[in-house]
LUMBA-529195 format. One line per field, with one value per residue (C-alpha): residue in three letters; x, y, z. Coordinates in nm, 4 decimals, padded with zeros to 6 digits. Example, Ala and Ser with C-alpha at 12.3 -4.5 7.8 and 13.67 -1.06 7.14 Angstrom:
2
resn	c(ALA; SER) $
x	c(01.2300; 01.3670) $
y	c(-00.4500; -00.1060) $
z	c(00.7800; 00.7140) $
***
This chain:
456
resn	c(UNK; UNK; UNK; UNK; UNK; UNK; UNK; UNK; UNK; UNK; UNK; UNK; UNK; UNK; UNK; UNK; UNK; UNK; UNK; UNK; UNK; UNK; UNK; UNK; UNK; UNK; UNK; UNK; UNK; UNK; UNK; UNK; UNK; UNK; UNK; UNK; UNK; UNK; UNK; UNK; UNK; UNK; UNK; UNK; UNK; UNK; UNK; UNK; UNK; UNK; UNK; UNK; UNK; UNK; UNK; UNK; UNK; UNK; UNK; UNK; UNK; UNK; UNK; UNK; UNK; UNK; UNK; UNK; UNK; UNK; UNK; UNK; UNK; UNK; UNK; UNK; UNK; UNK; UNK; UNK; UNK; UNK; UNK; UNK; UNK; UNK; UNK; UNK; UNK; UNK; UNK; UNK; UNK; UNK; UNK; UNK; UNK; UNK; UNK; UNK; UNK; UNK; UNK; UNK; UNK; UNK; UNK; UNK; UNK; UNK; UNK; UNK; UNK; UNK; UNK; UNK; UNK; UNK; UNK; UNK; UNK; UNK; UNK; UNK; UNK; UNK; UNK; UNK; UNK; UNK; UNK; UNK; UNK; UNK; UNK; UNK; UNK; UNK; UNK; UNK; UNK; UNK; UNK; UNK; UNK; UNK; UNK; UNK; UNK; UNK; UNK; UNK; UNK; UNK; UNK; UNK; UNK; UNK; UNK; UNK; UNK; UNK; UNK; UNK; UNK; UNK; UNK; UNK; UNK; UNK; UNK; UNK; UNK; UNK; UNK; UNK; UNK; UNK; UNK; UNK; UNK; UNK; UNK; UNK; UNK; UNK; UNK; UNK; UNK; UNK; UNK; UNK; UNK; UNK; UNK; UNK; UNK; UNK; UNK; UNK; UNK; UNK; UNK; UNK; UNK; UNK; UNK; UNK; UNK; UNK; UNK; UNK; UNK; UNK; UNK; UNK; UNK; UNK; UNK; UNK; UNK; UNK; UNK; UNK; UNK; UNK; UNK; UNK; UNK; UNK; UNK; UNK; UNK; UNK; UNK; UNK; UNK; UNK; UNK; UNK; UNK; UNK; UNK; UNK; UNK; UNK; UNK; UNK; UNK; UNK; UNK; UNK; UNK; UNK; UNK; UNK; UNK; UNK; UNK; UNK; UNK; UNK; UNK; UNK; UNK; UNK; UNK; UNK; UNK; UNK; UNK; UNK; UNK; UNK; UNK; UNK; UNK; UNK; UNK; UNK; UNK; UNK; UNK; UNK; UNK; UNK; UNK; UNK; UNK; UNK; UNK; UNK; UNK; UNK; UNK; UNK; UNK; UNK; UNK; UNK; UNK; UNK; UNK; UNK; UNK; UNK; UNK; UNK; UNK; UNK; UNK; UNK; UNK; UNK; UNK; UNK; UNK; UNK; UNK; UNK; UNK; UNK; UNK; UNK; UNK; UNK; UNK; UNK; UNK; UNK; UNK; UNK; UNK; UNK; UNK; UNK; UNK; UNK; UNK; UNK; UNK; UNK; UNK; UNK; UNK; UNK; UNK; UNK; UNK; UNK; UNK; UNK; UNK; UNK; UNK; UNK; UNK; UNK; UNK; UNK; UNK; UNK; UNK; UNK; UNK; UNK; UNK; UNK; UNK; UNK; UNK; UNK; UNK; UNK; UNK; UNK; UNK; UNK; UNK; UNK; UNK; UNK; UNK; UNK; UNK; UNK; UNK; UNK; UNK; UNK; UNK; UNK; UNK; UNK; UNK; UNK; UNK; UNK; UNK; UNK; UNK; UNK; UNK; UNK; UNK; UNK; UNK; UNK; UNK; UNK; UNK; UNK; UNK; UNK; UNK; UNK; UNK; UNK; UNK; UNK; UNK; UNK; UNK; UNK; UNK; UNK; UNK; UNK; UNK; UNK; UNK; UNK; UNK; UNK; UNK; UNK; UNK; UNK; UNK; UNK; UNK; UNK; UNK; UNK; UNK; UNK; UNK; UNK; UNK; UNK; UNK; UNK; UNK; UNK; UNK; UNK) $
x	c(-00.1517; -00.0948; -00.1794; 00.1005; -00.0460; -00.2074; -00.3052; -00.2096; -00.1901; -00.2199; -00.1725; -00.1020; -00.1054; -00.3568; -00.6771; -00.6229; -00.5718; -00.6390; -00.4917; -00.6934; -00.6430; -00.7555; -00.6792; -00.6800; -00.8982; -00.6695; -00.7694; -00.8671; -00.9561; -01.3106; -01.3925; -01.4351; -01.2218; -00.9191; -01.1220; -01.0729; -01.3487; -01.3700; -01.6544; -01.7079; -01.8055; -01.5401; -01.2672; -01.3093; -00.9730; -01.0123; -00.7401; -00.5289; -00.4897; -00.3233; -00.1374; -00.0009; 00.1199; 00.3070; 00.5347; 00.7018; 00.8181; 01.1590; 01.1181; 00.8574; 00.8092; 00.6106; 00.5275; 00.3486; 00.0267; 00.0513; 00.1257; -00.2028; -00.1736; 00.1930; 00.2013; 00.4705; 00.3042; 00.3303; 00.2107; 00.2455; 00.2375; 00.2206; 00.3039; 00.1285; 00.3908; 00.3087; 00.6144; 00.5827; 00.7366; 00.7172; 00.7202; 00.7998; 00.9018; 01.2844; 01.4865; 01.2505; 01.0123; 01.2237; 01.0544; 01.2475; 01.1611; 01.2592; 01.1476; 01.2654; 00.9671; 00.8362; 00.6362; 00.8060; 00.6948; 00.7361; 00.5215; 00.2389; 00.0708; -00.1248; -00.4086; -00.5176; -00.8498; -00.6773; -00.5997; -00.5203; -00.2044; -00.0252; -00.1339; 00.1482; 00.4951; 00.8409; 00.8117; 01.0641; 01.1411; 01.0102; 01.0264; 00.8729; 00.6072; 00.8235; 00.9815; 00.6684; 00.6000; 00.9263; 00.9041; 00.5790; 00.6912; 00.9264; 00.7209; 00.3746; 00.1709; -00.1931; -00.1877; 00.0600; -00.0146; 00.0849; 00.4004; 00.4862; 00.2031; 00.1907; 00.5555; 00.3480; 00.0790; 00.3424; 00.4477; 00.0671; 00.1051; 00.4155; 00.2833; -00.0003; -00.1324; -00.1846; -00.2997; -00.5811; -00.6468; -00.6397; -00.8974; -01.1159; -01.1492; -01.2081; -01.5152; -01.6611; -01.6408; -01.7605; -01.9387; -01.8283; -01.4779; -01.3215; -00.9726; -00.6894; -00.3094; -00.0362; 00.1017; 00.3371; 00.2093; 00.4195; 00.6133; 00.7301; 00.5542; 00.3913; 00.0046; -00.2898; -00.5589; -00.8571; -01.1655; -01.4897; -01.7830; -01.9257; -01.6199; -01.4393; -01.0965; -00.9753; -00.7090; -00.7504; -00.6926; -01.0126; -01.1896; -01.4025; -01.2447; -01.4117; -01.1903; -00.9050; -00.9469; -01.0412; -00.7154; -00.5600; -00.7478; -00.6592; -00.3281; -00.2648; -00.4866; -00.3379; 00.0518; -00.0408; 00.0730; -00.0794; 00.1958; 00.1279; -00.1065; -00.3635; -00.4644; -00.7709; -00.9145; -01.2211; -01.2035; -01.6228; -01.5039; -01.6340; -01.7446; -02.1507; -02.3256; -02.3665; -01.9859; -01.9199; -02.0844; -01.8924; -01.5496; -01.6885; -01.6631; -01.3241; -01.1981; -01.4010; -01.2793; -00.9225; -00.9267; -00.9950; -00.6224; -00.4826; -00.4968; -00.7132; -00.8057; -01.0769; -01.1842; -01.5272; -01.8520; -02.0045; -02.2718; -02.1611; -01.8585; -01.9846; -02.1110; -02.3027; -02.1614; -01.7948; -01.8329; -01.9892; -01.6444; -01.4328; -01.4350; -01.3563; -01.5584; -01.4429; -01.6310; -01.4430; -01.6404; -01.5128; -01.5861; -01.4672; -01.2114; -01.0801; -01.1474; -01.2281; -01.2310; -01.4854; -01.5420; -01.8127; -01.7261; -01.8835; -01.8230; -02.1119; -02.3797; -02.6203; -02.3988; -02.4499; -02.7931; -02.8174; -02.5833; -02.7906; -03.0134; -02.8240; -02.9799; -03.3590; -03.4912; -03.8209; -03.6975; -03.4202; -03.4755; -03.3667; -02.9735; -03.0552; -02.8750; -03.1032; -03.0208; -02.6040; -02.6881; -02.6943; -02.2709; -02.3112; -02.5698; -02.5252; -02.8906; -03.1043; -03.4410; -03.5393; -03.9028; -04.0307; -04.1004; -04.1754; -04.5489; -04.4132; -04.1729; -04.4188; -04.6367; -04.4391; -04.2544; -04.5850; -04.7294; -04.3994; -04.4326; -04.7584; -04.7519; -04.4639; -04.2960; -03.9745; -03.7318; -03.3399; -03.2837; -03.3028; -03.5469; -03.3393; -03.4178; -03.7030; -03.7536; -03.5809; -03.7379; -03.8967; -03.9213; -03.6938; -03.4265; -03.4092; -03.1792; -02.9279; -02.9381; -02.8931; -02.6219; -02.4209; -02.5128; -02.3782; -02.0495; -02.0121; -02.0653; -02.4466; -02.7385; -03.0017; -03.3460; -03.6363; -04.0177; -04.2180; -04.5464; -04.6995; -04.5658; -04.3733; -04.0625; -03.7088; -03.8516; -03.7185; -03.3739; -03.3921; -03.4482; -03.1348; -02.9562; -02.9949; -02.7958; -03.0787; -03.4326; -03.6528; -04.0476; -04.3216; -04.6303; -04.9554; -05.1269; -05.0732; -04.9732; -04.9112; -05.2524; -05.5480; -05.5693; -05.8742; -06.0057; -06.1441; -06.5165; -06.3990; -06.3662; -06.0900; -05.8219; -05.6176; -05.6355; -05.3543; -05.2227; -05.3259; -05.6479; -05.6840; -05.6733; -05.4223; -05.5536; -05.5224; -05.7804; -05.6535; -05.6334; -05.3837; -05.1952; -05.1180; -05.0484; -04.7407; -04.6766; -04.5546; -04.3569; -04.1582; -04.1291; -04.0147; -03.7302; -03.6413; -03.5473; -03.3444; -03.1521; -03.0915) $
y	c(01.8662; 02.2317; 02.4090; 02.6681; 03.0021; 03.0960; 03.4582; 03.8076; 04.1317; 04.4673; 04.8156; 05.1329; 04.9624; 05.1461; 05.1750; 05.0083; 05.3027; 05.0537; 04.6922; 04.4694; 04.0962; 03.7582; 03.4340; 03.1415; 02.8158; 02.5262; 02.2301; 01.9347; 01.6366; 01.7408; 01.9804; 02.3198; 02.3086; 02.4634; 02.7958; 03.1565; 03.3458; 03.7663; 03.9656; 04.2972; 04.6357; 04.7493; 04.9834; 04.8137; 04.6506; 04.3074; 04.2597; 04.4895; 04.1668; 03.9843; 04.2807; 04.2683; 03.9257; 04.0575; 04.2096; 03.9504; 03.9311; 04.0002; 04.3817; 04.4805; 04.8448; 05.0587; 05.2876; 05.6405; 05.5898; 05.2488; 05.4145; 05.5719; 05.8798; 05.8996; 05.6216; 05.3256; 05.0768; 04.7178; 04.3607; 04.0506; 03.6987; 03.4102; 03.0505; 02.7257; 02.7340; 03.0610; 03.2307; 03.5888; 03.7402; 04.1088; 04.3278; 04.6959; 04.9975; 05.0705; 05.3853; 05.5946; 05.2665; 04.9594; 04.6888; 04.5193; 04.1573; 04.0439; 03.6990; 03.3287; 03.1747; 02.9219; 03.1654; 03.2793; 03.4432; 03.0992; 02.9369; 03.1426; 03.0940; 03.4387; 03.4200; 03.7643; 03.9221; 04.0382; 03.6831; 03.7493; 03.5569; 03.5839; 03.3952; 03.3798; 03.2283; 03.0595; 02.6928; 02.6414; 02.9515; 02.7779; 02.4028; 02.3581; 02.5247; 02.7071; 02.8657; 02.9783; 03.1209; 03.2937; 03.4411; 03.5533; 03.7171; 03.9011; 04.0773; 04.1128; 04.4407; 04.4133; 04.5289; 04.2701; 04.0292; 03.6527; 03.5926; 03.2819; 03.0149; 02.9212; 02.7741; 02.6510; 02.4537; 02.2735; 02.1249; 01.9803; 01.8534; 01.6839; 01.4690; 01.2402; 01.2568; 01.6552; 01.6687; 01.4408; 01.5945; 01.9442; 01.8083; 01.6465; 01.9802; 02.1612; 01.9097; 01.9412; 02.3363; 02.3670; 02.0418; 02.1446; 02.1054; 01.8255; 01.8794; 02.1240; 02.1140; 02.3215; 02.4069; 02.6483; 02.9108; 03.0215; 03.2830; 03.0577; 03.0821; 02.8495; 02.9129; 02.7041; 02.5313; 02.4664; 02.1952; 02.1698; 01.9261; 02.0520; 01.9961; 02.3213; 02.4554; 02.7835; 02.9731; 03.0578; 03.4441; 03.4120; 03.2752; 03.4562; 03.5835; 03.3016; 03.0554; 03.2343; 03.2680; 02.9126; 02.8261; 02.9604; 02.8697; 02.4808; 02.5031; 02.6515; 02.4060; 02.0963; 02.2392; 02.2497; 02.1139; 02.0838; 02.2971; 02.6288; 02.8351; 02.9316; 03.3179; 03.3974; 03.7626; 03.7409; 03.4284; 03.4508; 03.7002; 03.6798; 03.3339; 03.1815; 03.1270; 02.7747; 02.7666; 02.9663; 02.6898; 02.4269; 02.5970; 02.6521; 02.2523; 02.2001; 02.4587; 02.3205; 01.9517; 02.1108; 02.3070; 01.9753; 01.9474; 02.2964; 02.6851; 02.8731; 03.2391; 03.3757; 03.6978; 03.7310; 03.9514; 03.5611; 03.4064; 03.0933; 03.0127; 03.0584; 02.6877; 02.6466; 02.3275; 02.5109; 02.7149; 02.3949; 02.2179; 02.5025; 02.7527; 03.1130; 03.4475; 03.7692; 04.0582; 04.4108; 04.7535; 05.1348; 05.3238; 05.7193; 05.6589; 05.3403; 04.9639; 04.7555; 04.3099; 04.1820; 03.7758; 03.5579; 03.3810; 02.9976; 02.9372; 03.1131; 02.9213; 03.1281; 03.0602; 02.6945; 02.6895; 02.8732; 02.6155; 02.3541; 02.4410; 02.2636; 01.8823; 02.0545; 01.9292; 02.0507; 02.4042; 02.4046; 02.7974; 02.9207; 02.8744; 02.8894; 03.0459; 03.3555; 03.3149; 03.3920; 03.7044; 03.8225; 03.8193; 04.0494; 04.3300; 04.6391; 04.6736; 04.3777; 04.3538; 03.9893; 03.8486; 03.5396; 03.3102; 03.2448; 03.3979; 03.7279; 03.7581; 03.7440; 03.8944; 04.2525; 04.2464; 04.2138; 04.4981; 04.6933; 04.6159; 04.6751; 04.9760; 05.1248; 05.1619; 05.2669; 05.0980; 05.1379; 04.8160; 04.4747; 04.1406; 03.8860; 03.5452; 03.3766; 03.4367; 03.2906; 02.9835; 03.0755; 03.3675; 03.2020; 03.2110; 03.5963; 03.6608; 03.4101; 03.5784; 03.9571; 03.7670; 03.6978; 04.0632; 04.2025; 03.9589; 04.0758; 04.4764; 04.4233; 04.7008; 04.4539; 04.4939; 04.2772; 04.2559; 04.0151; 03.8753; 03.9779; 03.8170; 03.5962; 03.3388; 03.5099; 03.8933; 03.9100; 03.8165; 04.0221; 04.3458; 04.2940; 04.3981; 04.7674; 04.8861; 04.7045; 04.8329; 04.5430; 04.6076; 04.3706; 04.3607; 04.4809; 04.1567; 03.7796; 03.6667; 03.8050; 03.7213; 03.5856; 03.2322; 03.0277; 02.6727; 02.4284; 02.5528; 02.9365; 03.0606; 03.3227; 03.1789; 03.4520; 03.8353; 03.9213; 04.2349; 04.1033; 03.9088; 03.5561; 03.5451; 03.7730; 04.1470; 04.4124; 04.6734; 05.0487; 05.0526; 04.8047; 04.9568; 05.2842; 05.0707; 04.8483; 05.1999; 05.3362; 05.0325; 05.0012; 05.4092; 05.3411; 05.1177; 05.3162; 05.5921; 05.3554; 05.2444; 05.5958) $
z	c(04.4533; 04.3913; 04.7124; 04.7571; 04.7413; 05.0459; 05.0667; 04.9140; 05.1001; 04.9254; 05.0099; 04.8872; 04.5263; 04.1846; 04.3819; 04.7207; 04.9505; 05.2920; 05.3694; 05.1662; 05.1247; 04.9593; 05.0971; 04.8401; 04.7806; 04.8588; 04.6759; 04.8573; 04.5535; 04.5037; 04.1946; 04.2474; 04.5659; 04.4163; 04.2735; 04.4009; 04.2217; 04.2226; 04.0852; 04.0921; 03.8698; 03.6478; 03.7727; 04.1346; 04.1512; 04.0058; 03.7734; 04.0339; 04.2298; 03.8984; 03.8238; 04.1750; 04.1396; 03.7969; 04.0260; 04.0820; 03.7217; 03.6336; 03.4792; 03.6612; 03.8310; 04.0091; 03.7722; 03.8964; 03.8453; 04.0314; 04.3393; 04.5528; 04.5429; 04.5705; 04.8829; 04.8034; 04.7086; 04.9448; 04.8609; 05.0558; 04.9009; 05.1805; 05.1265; 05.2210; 05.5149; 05.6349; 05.5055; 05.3346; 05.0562; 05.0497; 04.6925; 04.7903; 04.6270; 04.5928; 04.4460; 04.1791; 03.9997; 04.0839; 04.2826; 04.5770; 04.6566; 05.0520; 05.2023; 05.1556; 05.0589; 04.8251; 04.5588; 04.2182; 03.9245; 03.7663; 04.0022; 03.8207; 03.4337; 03.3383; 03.0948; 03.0160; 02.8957; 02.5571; 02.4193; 02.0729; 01.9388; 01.6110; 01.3519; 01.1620; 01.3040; 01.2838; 01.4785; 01.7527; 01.9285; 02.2226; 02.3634; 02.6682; 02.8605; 03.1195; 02.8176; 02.7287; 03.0209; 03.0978; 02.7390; 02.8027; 03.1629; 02.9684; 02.7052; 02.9056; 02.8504; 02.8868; 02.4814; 02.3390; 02.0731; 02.2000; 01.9530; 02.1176; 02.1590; 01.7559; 01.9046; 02.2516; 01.9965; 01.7556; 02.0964; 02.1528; 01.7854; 01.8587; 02.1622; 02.0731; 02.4197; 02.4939; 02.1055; 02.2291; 02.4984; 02.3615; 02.0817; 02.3467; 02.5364; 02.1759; 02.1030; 02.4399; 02.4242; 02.0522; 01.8760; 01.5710; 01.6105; 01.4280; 01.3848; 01.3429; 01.2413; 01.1787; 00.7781; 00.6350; 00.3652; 00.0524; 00.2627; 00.4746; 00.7586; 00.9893; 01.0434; 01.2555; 01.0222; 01.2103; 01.0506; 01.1501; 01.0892; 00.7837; 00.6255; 00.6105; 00.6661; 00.8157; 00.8700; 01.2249; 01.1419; 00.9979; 01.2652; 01.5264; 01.8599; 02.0753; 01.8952; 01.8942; 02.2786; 02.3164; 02.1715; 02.3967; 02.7283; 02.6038; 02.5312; 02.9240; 03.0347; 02.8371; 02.9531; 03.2928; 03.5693; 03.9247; 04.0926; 03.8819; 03.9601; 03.6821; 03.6811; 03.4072; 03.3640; 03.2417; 03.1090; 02.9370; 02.6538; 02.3099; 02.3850; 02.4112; 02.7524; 02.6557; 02.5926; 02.9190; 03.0764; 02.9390; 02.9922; 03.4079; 03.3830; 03.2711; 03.5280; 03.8015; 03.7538; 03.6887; 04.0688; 04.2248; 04.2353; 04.1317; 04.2525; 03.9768; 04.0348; 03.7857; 03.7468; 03.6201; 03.4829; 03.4033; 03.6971; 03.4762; 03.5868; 03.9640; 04.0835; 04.3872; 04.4142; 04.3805; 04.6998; 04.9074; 04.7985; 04.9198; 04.6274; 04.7611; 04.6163; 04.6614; 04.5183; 04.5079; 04.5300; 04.4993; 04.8480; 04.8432; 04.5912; 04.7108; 04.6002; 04.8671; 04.8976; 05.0125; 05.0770; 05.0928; 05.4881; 05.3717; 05.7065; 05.8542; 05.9738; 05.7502; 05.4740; 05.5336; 05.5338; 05.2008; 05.0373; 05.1771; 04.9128; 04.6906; 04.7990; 04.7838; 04.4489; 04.5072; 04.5090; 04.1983; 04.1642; 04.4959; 04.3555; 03.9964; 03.7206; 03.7920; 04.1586; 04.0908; 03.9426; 04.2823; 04.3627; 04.0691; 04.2142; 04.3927; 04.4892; 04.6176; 04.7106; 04.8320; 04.8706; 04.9921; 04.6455; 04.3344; 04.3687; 04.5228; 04.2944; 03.9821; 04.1008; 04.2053; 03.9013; 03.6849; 03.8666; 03.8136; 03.4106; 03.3386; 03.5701; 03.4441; 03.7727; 03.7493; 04.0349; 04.1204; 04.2440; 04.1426; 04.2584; 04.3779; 04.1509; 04.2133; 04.5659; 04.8875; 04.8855; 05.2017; 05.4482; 05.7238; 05.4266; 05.3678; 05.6546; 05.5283; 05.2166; 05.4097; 05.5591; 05.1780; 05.1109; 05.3942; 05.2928; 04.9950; 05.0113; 04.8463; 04.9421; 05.0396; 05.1174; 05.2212; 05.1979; 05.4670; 05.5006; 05.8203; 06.1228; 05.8904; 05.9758; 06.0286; 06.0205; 06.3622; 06.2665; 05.9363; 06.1121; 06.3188; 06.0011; 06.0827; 05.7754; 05.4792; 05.4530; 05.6400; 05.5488; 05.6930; 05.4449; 05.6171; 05.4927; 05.6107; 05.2314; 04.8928; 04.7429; 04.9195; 04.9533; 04.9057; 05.0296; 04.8356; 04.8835; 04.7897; 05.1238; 05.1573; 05.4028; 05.3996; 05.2882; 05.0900; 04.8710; 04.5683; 04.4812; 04.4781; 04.0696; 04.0979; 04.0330; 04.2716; 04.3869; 04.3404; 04.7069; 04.7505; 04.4439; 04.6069; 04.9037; 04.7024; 04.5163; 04.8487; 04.9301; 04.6471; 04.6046; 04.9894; 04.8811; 04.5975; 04.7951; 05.0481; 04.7456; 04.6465) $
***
C-alpha cells in the first residue's frame, strides 16, 4: 500500500510568506481514503504545493521570483516514519537537499494542467515507466509539449493486460470509445489512431483536447504502481461534467490503496463519501499578499455530524452536488431548507435584488445543522452567514461564531403554516401560498441589504 508521504511544510516559497503546511491522506483499503484534495481561487497557491515538490527534481532552482520577496525559500517533506527532508536555498538559485529519508523525486508521477503530447513520434526512446518519468523530470516546464508518452503508450500496446485495462478505463470515461492503435505515416513516423462506435478513425491530432487529456490521465493511471504518488493539477480540463464524474470514480477506487493529490476548480471530483473514508481537503486563500492553507479538521465533532448526512435518504440534498459548491465559495449565507431557500432566492429574482454572496445549496437540512456548517466555513477560510427562524434549534450555538453574521428572523417560520381546517399555525415572513405583503418585503429587503454589507 502506498502510504509514504506524510506532510509538506512550506515557507518563504512564491506566495507563502508564513509557515504553511498540508498533511496527506494515508490510504487505509477503502476508496477515497488515499485522496488529498485542494481547492481554492486562482493565484492562491495551489499548484505552489506541486511546484514545491518539483524541487526535488534533479535541475531544479530557486529562481527569483520563487523566493517571497527576496526571503530563501524552505520546504519540508516528512515521511511515513516521521523523518524530514529539507529543500533549501544554496549559493545564487541552486537548491540544497539535507535529510535521510525515504521521499525522492522518483517516488512522485506529475500530471500537469497543460497535457498536450506530441502526436507525432519515433517508438522506443523509452521502455519502462520510470524512464518515463525520469525523462519527464528532466524536461518539465509548465509550457512543454509531452515528447515522450507516444513511447509510454506503445508500451500499453505491447502488454495485453494494461492495453485492456487502458481500453476499459477509455469506455467507462467516453461510451464511444471502441478502440485505438498505434501506425506509422509515410514520413516515418509513429502516430496514435483512435476508433469510435460509429465507425470512424482519427488521428488523435485531430481530436478534441478532452481526449487528448484523457490519454494521458490513463496511461499514468494504467503504469502505476501503489508506491508512487499521483499529483494531478486540475485534472477536470476540457473534459464534460458527466465525464468529470466518471474520472472522480477511477481516482477514488485508485486512492483506496495509493497517495493521490488533486488540485481542483471541479465540486465533482469532491465525494462526500471520500472525506468520511479519510480523504483530506485543503482549500488555499490570498490574505494581505500572502496565500494561506487552510483544512477541513473531519475530526471535529461538527464535522461528523455533517457527514452523517450521508446515511439520511430522506434528505439527499443536504450533501448534493449543489451542496459541494460550498468548498468552492468565498461568501456563504446558510438557511434552514429547501422552503427557505426557494423562497429567498425567488424573491431575490423577481425583485431584482442584487446580493454579494451566495445561498448555500438547498438548505441545512435543519436549523440545528447550520452551526456544523459555520463550523466547515470557519475550517476552510469561508465568510459565512446565517438566517434563523425565531427561537429556532442551534441559534444559540451559531451566534458563538462571533466572526459570521448570525440573524434570527422576527417570525416563528418562513411562511405561515396552516392546519388542515385553514387555521394559521404559525405566522411566517411569507404567506402561506407563498406571496409576501409589502410589509414583510421591506422587512427581508433590510435583511439581506444587512448581509450584503457584512459580506462587503
Amino acid at each position: 500500500m502506498g502510504d509514504l508521504l506524510r506532510k509538506i511544510t512550506i515557507n518563504k516559497f512564491k506566495g507563502f510568506g508564513e509557515i504553511q503546511s498540508i498533511s496527506f491522506a494515508v490510504p487505509n483499503g477503502q476508496p477515497g481514503s488515499g485522496l488529498t484534495i485542494t481547492v481554492g481561487e486562482n493565484n492562491t497557491g495551489k499548484s505552489s504545493v506541486q511546484d514545491a515538490i518539483k524541487k526535488l527534481e534533479p535541475r531544479a532552482r530557486f529562481f527569483k521570483k520563487e523566493r517571497f520577496k527576496g526571503n530563501s525559500p524552505e520546504i519540508d517533506l516528512t515521511d511515513k516514519n516521521g523523518d524530514v527532508k529539507k529543500i533549501t536555498k544554496g549559493k545564487k538559485a541552486t537548491v540544497c537537499i539535507s535529510g535521510n529519508n525515504l521521499i525522492d523525486i522518483s517516488n512522485f508521477e506529475f500530471i500537469s494542467s497543460r497535457r498536450h503530447w506530441q502526436h507525432s513520434f519515433s517508438s522506443g526512446n523509452i521502455s519502462t515507466y520510470s524512464s518515463y518519468l525520469s525523462q519527464m523530470a528532466i524536461v518539465r516546464n509548465k509550457d512543454s509539449v509531452d515528447a515522450y508518452l507516444g513511447s509510454l503508450l506503445e508500451t500499453i500496446v505491447d502488454d495485453s493486460n494494461m492495453k485492456n485495462e487502458f481500453d476499459s478505463m477509455m469506455k467507462f470515461l467516453t461510451p464511444n470509445f471502441l478502440d485505438w492503435h498505434i501506425d506509422t505515416d509515410d514520413a516515418g513516423n509513429d502516430y496514435v489512431e483512435y476508433k469510435v462506435t460509429d465507425g470512424m478513425s482519427h488521428d488523435t491530432s485531430l481530436v478534441g483536447d478532452g481526449i487528448i487529456s484523457l490519454f494521458r490521465i490513463c496511461a499514468h493511471l494504467v503504469s502505476t504502481n501503489d508506491d508512487l504518488i499521483l499529483s494531478v493539477d486540475e485534472p477536470e480540463l476540457s473534459l464534460s461534467p458527466t465525464v468529470q464524474k466518471r474520472l472522480s470514480k477511477i481516482f477514488s477506487k485508485k486512492s483506496s490503496n495509493k497517495q493521490i493529490l488533486i488540485n481542483t476548480h471541479s465540486p465533482h471530483f469532491l465525494n462526500w463519501n471520500d472525506i468520511s473514508c479519510g480523504a483530506m481537503i485543503y482549500r488555499t486563500i490570498k490574505k494581505k499578499g500572502r496565500c494561506e492553507i487552510k483544512h477541513l479538521d473531519t475530526n471535529k465533532q461538527s464535522i461528523q455530524k455533517i457527514l452523517s448526512g450521508i446515511d439520511d435518504w430522506q434528505k439527499p440534498h443536504v450533501l448534493d452536488y449543489v451542496a459541494k459548491e460550498v468548498f468552492f465559495a468565498d461568501r456563504v449565507l446558510f438557511l434552514e431548507g429547501q422552503e427557505d431557500v426557494g423562497l429567498i432566492q425567488k424573491y431575490i429574482i423577481d425583485n431584482g435584488v442584487d446580493i454579494n454572496f451566495e445561498i448555500f445549496g438547498y438548505g441545512a437540512g435543519g436549523s440545528s445543522n447550520i452551526p456544523y456548517f459555520l463550523e466547515l466555513s470557519k475550517d476552510l477560510g469561508i465568510k459565512a452567514a446565517a438566517l434563523f427562524d425565531q427561537g429556532a434549534p442551534g441559534l444559540s450555538d451559531a451566534k458563538k461564531f462571533t466572526e459570521f453574521k448570525v440573524k434570527e428572523l422576527g417570525f416563528p417560520d418562513i411562511r405561515t403554516k396552516n392546519d388542515k381546517q385553514g387555521n394559521v399555525t404559525k405566522v411566517g415572513l411569507f404567506d402561506y401560498d407563498g406571496t409576501i405583503n409589502s410589509q414583510n418585503k421591506k422587512v427581508l429587503s433590510d435583511i439581506l441589504e444587512e448581509f450584503t454589507n457584512f459580506f462587503n
